[in-house]
C-alpha positions in Angstrom: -0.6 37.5 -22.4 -2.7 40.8 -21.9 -0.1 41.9 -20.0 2.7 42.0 -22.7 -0.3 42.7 -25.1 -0.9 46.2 -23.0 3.6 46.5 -23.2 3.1 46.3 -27.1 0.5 49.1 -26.8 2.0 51.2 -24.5 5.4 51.5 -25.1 6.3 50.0 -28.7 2.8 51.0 -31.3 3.0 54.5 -29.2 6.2 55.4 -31.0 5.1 54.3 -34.1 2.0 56.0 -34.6 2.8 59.8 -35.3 5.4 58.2 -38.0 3.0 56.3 -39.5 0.8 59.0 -39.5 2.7 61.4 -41.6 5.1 59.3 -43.8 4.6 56.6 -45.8 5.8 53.3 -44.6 6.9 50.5 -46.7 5.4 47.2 -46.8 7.9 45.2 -45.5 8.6 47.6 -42.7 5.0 46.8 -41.5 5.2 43.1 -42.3 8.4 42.9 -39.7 6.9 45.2 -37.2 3.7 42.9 -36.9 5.8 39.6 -36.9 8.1 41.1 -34.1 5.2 42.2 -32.5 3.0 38.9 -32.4 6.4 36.9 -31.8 6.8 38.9 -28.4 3.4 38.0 -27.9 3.6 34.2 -27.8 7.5 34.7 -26.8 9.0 32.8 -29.6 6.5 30.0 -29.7 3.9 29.0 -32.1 0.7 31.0 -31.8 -2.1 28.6 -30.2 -4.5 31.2 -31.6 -4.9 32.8 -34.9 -2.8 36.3 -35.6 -6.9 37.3 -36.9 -8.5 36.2 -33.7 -6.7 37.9 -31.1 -6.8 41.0 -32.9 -10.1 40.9 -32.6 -12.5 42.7 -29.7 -12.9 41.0 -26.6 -16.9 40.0 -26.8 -15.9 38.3 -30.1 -13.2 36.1 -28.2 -9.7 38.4 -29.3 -7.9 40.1 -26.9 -8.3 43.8 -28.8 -4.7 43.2 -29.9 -3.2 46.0 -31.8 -2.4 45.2 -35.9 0.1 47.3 -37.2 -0.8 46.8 -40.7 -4.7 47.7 -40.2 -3.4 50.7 -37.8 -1.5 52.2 -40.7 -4.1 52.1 -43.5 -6.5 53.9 -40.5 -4.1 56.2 -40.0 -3.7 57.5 -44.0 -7.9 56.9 -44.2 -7.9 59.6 -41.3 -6.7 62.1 -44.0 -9.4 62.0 -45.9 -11.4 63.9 -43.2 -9.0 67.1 -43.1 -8.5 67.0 -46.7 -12.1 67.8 -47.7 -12.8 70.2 -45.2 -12.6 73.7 -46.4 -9.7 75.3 -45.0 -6.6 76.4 -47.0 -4.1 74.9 -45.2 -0.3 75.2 -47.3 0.1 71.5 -47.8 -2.6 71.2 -49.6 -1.3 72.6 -52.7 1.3 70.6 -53.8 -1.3 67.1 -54.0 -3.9 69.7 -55.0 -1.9 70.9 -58.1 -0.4 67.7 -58.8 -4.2 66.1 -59.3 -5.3 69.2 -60.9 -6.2 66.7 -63.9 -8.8 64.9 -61.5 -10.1 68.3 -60.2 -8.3 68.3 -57.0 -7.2 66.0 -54.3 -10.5 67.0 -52.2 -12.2 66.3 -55.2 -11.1 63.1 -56.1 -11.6 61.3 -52.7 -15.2 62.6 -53.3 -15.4 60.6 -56.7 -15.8 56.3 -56.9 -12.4 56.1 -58.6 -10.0 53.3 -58.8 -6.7 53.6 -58.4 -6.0 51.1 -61.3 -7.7 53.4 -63.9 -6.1 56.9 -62.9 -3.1 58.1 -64.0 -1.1 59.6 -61.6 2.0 61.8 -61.3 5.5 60.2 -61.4 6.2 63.5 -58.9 3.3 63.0 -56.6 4.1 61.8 -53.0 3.9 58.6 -52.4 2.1 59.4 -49.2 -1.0 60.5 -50.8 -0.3 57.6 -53.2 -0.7 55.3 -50.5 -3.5 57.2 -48.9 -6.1 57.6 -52.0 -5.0 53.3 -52.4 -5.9 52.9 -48.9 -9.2 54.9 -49.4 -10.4 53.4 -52.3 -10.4 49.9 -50.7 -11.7 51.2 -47.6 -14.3 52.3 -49.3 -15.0 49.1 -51.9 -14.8 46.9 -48.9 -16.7 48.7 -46.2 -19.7 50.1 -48.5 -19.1 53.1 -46.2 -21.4 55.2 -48.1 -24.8 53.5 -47.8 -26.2 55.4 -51.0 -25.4 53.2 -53.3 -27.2 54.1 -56.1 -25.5 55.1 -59.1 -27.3 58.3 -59.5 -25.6 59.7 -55.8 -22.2 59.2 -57.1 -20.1 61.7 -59.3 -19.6 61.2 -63.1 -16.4 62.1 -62.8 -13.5 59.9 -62.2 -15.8 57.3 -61.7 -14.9 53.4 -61.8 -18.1 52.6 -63.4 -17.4 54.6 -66.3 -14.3 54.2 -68.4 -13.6 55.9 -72.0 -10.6 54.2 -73.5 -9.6 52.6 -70.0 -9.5 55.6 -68.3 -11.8 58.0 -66.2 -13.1 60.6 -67.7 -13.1 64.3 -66.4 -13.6 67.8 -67.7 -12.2 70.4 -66.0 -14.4 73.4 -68.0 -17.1 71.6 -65.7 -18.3 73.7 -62.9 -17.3 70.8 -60.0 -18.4 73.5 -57.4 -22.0 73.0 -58.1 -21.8 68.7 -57.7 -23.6 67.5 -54.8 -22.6 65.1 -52.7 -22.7 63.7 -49.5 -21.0 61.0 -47.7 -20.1 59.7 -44.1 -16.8 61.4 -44.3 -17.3 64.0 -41.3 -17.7 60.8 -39.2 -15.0 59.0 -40.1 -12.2 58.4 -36.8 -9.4 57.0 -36.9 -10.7 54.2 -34.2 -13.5 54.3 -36.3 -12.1 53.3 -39.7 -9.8 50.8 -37.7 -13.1 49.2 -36.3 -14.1 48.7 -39.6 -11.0 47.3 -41.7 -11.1 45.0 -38.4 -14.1 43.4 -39.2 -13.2 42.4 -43.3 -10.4 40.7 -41.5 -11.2 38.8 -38.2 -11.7 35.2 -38.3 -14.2 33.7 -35.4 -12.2 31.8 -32.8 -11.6 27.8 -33.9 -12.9 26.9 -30.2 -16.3 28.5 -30.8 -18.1 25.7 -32.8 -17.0 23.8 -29.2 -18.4 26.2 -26.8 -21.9 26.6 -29.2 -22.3 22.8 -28.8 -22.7 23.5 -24.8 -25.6 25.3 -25.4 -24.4 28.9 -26.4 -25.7 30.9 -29.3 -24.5 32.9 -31.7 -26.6 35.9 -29.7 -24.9 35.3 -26.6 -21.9 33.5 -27.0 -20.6 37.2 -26.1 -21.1 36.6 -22.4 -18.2 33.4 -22.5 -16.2 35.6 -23.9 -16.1 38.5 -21.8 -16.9 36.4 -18.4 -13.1 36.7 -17.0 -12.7 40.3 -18.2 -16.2 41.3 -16.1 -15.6 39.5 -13.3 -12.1 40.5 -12.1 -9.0 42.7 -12.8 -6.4 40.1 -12.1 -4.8 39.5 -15.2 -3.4 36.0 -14.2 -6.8 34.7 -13.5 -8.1 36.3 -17.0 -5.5 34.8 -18.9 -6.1 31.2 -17.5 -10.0 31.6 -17.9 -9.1 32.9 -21.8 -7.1 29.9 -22.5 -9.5 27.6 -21.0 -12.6 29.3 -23.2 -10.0 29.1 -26.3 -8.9 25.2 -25.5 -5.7 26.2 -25.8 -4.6 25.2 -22.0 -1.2 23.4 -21.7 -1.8 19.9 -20.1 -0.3 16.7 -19.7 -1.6 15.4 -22.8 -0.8 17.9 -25.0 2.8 19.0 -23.5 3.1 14.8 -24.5 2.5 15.1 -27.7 4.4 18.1 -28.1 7.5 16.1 -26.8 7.7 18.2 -23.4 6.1 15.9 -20.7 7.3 12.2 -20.2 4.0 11.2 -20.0 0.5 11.9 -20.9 -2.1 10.3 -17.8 -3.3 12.4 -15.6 -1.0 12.8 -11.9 -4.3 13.5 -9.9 -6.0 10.1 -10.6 -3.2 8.1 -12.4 -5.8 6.6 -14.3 -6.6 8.8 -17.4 -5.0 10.9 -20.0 -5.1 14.4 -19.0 -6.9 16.6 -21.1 -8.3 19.6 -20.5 -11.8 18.4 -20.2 -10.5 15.3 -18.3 -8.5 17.9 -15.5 -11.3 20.3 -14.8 -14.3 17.3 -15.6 -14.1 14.0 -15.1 -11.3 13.2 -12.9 -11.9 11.1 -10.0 -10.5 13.7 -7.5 -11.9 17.0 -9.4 -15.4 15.4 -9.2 -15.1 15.5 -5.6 -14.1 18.5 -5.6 -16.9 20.1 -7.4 -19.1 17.9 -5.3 -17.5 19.9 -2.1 -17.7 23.4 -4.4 -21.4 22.9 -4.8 -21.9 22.4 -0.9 -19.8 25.1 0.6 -21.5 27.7 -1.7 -24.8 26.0 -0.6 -23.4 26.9 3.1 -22.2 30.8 2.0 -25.1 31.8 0.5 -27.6 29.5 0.7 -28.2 28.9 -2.9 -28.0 25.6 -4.2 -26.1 25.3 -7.2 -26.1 22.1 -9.7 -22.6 22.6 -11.7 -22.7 21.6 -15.8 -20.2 20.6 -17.5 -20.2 24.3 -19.1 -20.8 26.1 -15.9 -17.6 24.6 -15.0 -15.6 25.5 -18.5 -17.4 28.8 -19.5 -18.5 30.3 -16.1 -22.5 30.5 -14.5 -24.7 32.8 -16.8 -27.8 31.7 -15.6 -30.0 34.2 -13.2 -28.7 34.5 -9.6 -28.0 37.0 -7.2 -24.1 36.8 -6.3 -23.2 36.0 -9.7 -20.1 38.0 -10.2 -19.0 36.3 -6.7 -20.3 32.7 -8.1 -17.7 33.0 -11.5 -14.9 34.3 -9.2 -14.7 31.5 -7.2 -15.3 29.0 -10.2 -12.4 30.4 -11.7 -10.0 30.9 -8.6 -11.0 26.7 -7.9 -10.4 25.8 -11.4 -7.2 27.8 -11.1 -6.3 25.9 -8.1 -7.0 22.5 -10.0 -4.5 23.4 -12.5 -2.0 24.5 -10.4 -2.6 21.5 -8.1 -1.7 19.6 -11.3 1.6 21.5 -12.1 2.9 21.4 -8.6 2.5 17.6 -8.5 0.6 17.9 -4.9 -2.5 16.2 -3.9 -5.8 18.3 -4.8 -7.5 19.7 -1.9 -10.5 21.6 -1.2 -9.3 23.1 1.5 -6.6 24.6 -0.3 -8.8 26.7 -2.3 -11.0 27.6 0.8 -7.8 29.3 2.2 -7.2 31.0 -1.1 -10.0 33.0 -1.2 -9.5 35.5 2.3 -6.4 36.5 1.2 -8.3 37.4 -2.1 -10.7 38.8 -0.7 -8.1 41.1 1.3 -6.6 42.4 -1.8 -9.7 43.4 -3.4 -10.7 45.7 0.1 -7.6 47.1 -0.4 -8.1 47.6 -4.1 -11.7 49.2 -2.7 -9.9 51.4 -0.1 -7.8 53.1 -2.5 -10.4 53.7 -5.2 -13.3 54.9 -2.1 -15.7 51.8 -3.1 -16.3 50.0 0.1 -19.5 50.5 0.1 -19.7 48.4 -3.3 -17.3 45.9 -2.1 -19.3 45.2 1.4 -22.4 44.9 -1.4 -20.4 42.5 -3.7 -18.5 40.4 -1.3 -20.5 40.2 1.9 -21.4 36.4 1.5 -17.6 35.5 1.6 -16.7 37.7 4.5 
């Protein structure tokens, strides 16, 4: 999934964004773009996670996936900055004279309007249409100047204050000599993006699970972001991410959606195979664990009792090898579940023989990048 998330990124939003940048785009041209883009995502299949989750950043348990819609408004937001700087730049005149009414288009985005109470131009662009829309929600929803007190705002065009439903300005006043100041300067694009993220994104539905094995609110961050810390090997990421999200295809749930023939468990034969069932309380993966916890005991030294959420979310207690610890819980897990597609009999000693040839990718990774030093340092206890 990252890996055709980083395809949407790279080679279809890219072409998009100096477009959207300068030109107005219609509403259902975005509405299409985002729904061809999330349907490459999941490939034509329903979304197991919410289009509001995975947009989200990684420590809050999204996949920092891009959202065309949110990307546009950032984009027209992003104006605001050049257009109240003090340069004289030619395309400033037209919205400039066009606004003359509301002292300028520079002086405008300076005021609390609302779009709803001015009355603007049949002739002016509907890019800056757009882009003073886009700023005046931006600016309602965010609170993105902290100085909220009436007496920091501008009379004029204000929302606050309406004479016969409409804003009131004089142009005879000398506009020059209002004060005020505001966050603008600061304002990015990634910025502002960061921001209309935030009124949108919806906390994963597999939280409340992963708070009732101990987690809080504080730290839950460290779940999330486990698989992206601990390696580079997108395969391994993606299978940890749908494990955290609960959203793991087993036997159980490819029954109910009418794809497997039946829903018990081909390790044990015993039990219906859900996720916590395949990586918890089977028979077979018990044993398993039970060997895990010995041959690290015989690696490092370090004895190790394995939890329930050690097992599902990954070892954040205190410990010295703990990057090397959550590898190998997730390349053993990975090894149950594939164990489980294959049909074949689980055996520790499958995973065992896994882990040199891992281990000989990431010296070689090491070599290229001149960090063998740090990889002798990280890995030593496997070697």
């Amino acid at each position: 999934m990252e890996r055709l998330t980083c395809i949407v990124k790279t080679l279809g939003i890219s072409k998009l964004i100096y477009s959207a940048l300068v030109l107005p785009v219609p509403d259902h041209y975005i509405q299409e773009i985002n729904k061809l883009i999330f349907t490459f995502i999941w490939q034509g299949k329903p979304p197991k996670i919410k289009r509001n989750t995975i947009i989200g950043e990684k420590k809050d348990g999204g996949l920092k996936m891009c959202d065309f819609k949110i990307m546009e408004k950032a984009l027209k937001i992003a104006w605001v900055k050049r257009i109240q700087d003090e340069s004289q730049a030619s395309w400033k005149v037209i919205p400039n004279q066009l606004l003359d009414k509301y002292g300028s288009l520079a002086f405008l985005t300076k005021c609390n309007f609302a779009t709803n109470t001015l009355d603007l131009d049949e002739t002016l662009p509907s890019f800056y249409k757009k882009m003073l829309g886009y700023w005046c929600d931006f600016k309602f929803s965010t609170d993105i100047d902290p100085k909220t007190n009436p007496r920091n705002e501008i009379v004029w065009n204000n929302r606050k204050i309406l004479v016969g439903k409409k804003n009131p300005f004089f142009s005879k006043n000398p506009i020059q000599s209002v004060k005020y100041h505001t966050t603008v300067s600061t304002l990015t694009t990634s910025s502002i993006y960061s921001s209309l993220l935030k009124t949108i994104f919806v906390r994963p539905t597999a939280e409340t699970k992963i708070l009732r094995h101990g987690f809080t609110e504080n730290n839950i961050q460290k779940v999330y972001l486990m698989p992206f810390s601990v390696t580079n090997e997108v395969k391994i990421t993606m299978f940890q991410f749908k494990v955290i999200h609960n959203v793991l295809p087993t036997r159980a749930t490819l029954y109910r959606d009418g794809i497997s023939e039946s829903p018990i468990c081909n390790l044990c034969n015993a039990k219906e195979q859900t996720l916590h069932h395949l990586l918890i309380n089977c028979s077979l993966t018990v044993d398993f664990w039970t060997l895990f916890q010995d041959w690290w005991h015989q690696k490092t030294n370090e004895t190790i009792t394995l939890s329930t959420s050690h097992i599902l979310y990954g070892w954040h207690d205190w410990t010295k090898h703990w990057q090397v610890l959550n590898y190998c819980l997730l390349i053993a897990k990975y090894c149950i579940y594939c164990t489980s597609l294959s049909g074949d009999v689980l055996d520790f000693q499958s995973f065992v023989l896994v882990i040199p040839g891992k281990l000989e990718i990431l010296k070689e990774i090491a070599t290229v990048k001149k960090a063998l030093p740090k990889f002798y340092r990280t890995w030593a206890v496997l070697l």
